[in-house]
C-alpha positions in Angstrom: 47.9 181.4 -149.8 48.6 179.8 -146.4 45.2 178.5 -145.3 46.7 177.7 -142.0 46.5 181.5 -140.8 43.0 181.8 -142.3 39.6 181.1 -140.2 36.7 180.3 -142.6 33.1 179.3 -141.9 32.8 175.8 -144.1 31.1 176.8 -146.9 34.2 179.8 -147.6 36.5 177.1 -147.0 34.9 175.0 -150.0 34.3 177.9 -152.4 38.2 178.8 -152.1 38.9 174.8 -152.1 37.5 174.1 -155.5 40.0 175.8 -158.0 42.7 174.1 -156.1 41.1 170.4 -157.2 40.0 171.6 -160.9 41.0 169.0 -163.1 42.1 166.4 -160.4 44.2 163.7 -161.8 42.3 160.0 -160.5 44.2 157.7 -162.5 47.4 157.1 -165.2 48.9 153.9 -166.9 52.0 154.7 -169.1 52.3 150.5 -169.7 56.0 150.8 -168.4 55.2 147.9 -165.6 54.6 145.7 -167.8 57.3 142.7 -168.3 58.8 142.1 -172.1 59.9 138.7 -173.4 61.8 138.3 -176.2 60.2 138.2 -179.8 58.6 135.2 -181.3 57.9 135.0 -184.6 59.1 138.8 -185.5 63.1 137.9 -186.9 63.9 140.7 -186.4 65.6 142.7 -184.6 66.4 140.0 -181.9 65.7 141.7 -178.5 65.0 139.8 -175.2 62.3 142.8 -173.8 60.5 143.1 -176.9 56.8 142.5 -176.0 54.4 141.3 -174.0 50.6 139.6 -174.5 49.6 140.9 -171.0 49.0 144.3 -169.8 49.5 145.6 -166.8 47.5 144.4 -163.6 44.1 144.7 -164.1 44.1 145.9 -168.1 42.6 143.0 -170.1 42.5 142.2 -173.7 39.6 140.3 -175.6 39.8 139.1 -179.0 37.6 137.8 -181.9 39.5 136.7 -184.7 38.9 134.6 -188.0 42.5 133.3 -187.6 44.2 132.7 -184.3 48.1 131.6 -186.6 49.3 134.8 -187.4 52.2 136.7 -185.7 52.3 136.1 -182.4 53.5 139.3 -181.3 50.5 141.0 -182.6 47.5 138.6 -182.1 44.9 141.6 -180.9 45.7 144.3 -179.0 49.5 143.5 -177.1 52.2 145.3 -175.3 55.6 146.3 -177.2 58.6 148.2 -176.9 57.7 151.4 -179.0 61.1 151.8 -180.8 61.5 147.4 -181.0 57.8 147.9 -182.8 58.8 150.3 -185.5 61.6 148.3 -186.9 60.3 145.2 -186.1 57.4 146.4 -188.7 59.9 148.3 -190.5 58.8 151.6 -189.9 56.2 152.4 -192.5 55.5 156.0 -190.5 55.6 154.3 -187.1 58.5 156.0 -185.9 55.8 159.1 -185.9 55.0 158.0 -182.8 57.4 156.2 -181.0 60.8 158.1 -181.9 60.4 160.9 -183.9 61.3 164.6 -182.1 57.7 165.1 -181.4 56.7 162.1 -180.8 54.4 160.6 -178.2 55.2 157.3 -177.4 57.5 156.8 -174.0 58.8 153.1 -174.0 56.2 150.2 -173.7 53.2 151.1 -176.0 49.6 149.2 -176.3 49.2 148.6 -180.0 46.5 146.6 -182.1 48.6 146.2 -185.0 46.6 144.2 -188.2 49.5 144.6 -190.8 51.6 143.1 -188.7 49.6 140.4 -187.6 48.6 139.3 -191.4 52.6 138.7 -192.4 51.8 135.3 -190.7 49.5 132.8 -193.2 47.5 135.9 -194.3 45.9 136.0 -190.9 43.9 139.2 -190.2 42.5 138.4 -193.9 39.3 137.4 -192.4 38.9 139.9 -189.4 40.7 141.7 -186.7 38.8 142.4 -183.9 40.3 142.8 -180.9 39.5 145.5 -177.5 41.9 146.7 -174.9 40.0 147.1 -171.5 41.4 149.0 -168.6 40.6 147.7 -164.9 37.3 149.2 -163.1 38.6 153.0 -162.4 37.0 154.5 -159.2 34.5 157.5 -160.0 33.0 157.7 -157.4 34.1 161.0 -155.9 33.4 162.5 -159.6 30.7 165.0 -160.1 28.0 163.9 -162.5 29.4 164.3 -166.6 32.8 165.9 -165.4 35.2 162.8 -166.8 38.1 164.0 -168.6 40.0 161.4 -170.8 43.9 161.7 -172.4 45.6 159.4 -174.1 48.4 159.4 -176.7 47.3 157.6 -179.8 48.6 156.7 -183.1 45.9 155.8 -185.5 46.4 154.7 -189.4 43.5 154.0 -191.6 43.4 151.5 -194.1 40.4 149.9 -196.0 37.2 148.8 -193.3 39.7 148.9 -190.3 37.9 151.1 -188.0 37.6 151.8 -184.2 35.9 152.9 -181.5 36.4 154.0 -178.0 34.3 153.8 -175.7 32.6 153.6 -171.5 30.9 151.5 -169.3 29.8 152.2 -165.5 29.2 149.5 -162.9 29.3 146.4 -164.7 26.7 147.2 -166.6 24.3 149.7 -168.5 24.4 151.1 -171.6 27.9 151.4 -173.7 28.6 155.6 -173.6 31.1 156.1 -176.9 33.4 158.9 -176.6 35.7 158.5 -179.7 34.9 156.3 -183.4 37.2 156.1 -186.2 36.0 155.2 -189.7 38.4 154.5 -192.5 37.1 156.1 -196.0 38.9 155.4 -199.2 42.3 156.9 -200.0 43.4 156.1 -196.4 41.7 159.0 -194.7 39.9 158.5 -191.8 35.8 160.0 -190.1 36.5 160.5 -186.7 33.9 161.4 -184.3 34.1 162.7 -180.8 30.1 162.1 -179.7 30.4 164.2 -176.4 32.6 166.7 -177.4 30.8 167.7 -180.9 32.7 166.8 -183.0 30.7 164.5 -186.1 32.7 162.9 -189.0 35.6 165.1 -189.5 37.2 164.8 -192.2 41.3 163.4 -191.8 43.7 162.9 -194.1 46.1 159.9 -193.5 48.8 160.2 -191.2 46.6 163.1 -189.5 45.7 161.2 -186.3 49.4 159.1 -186.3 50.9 161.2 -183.1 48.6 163.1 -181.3 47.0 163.5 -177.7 43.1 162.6 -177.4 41.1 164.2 -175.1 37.6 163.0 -174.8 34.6 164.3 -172.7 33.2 161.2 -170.4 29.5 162.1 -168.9 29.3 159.9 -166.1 26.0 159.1 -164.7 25.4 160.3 -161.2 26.0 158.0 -158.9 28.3 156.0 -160.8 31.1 154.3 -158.7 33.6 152.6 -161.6 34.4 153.4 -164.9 36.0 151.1 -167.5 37.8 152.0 -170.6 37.5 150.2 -173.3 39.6 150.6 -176.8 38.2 149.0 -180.1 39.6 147.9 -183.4 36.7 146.3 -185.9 36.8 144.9 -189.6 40.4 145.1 -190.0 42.4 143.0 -192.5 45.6 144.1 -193.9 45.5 147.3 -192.7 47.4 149.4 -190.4 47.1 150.0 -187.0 46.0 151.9 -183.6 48.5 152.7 -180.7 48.0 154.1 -177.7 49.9 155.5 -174.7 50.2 157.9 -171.5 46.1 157.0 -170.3 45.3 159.5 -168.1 41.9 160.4 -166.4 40.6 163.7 -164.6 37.8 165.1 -163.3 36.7 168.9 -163.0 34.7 169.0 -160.2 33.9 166.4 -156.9 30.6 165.0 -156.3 27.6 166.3 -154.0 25.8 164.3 -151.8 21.7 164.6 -151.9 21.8 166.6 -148.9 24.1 169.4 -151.0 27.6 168.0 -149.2 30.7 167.6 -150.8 31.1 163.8 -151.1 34.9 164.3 -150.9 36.3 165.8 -147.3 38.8 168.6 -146.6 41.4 166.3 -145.5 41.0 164.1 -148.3 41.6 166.9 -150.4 44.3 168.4 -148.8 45.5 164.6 -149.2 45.3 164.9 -152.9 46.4 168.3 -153.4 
């Protein structure tokens, strides 16, 4: 349809508008601007853009760990070459992710990665704990509980290693959880999608090692930023949680008290 030939009273021109910016696309991160060094302690394979402890701008990481002298490479949650991380770990199902024909991973992957870690003086023996935080992500022009979140993961349970995704708006307020997984004997995993009904399902491992998350956010009215924030808890020896390809969307634009779209024609139009 060429809206240039059509004349529409406003409140036309917004009903036709809003299929066009269904599911609007407000922010990505694939982790491909991030710089690689060459490995560390890892022997091997040698590679001089292996990984990385720093995100890209804006992403953070904060750790609590019982032992800070395991492998460098994977001291909480760091930034790796996908393909360099599988044999570097020699495989052990990894390549699920980063190389088989399906799999998800595209280069540089974010990856919390206990095993690893613990090959070092039996580091992650007294606790992994480690988040991933993206920067503040604009919301603003969101409507109320209309957050949509998809990411690529590759999750493997072990023992007590679990995780937890989860939201936090404007600095401050409450913690909104969108995603927790438990590990349950025999390597299967709980997972739990709070906002999307979905309450301790039942996974078998390797279930949950390539797949594509996507997680309701219901963001408060009024909210301005959103972070992200990616948990690993209680892990020893375990396994591991990568993720890659973030992407965030929303399904419908904000409304002003007075009943106005807070987002203009020519800004949408501009995003279009």
């Amino acid at each position: 349809m060429s809206f240039a030939r059509k004349a529409l009273c406003l409140p036309a021109l917004l009903l036709l508008a809003t299929p066009l910016i269904a599911d609007e696309v407000i922010y990505t991160e694939d982790f491909e601007s991030v710089v690689l060094g060459p490995n560390v302690d890892e022997p091997n394979p040698p590679q001089n853009e292996a990984w990385s402890p720093d995100g890209p701008e804006g992403w953070t990481v904060e750790n609590d760990l019982a032992a800070e002298n395991g492998v460098t490479e994977w001291k909480g949650w760091t930034f790796a070459d996908g393909i360099w991380w599988k044999l570097a770990a020699g495989d052990q199902d990894r390549r699920l992710f980063t190389d088989a024909p399906d799999g998800l991973a595209v280069g540089i992957v974010a990856v919390a990665d206990p095993d690893e870690y613990d090959d070092m003086n039996g580091a992650a023996g007294g606790g992994f704990n480690t988040q991933l935080l993206s920067p503040p992500i604009a919301v603003n022009n969101a409507g109320p509980e209309s957050i949509i979140v998809r990411f690529s993961s590759s999750w493997r349970p072990e023992d007590q290693q679990n995780a937890r995704m989860f939201v936090t708006f404007d600095g401050k307020g409450a913690e909104q959880d969108i995603l927790e997984f438990l590990s349950v004997p025999g390597w299967a995993t709980l997972v739990s999608m709070p906002n999307d009904g979905l309450d301790e399902e039942f996974m078998n491992d390797l279930e949950n090692v390539n797949e594509t998350l996507e997680l309701t956010v219901k963001n408060p009215r009024g909210s301005r930023e959103m972070t992200l924030v990616w948990e690993m808890t209680d892990a020893t020896n375990d396994w591991w949680w990568a993720i890659d390809n973030v992407e965030v969307s929303t399904s419908a634009f904000g409304v002003d008290a007075a009943g106005k779209a807070t987002t203009t024609w020519g800004e949408m139009k501009r995003l279009r």
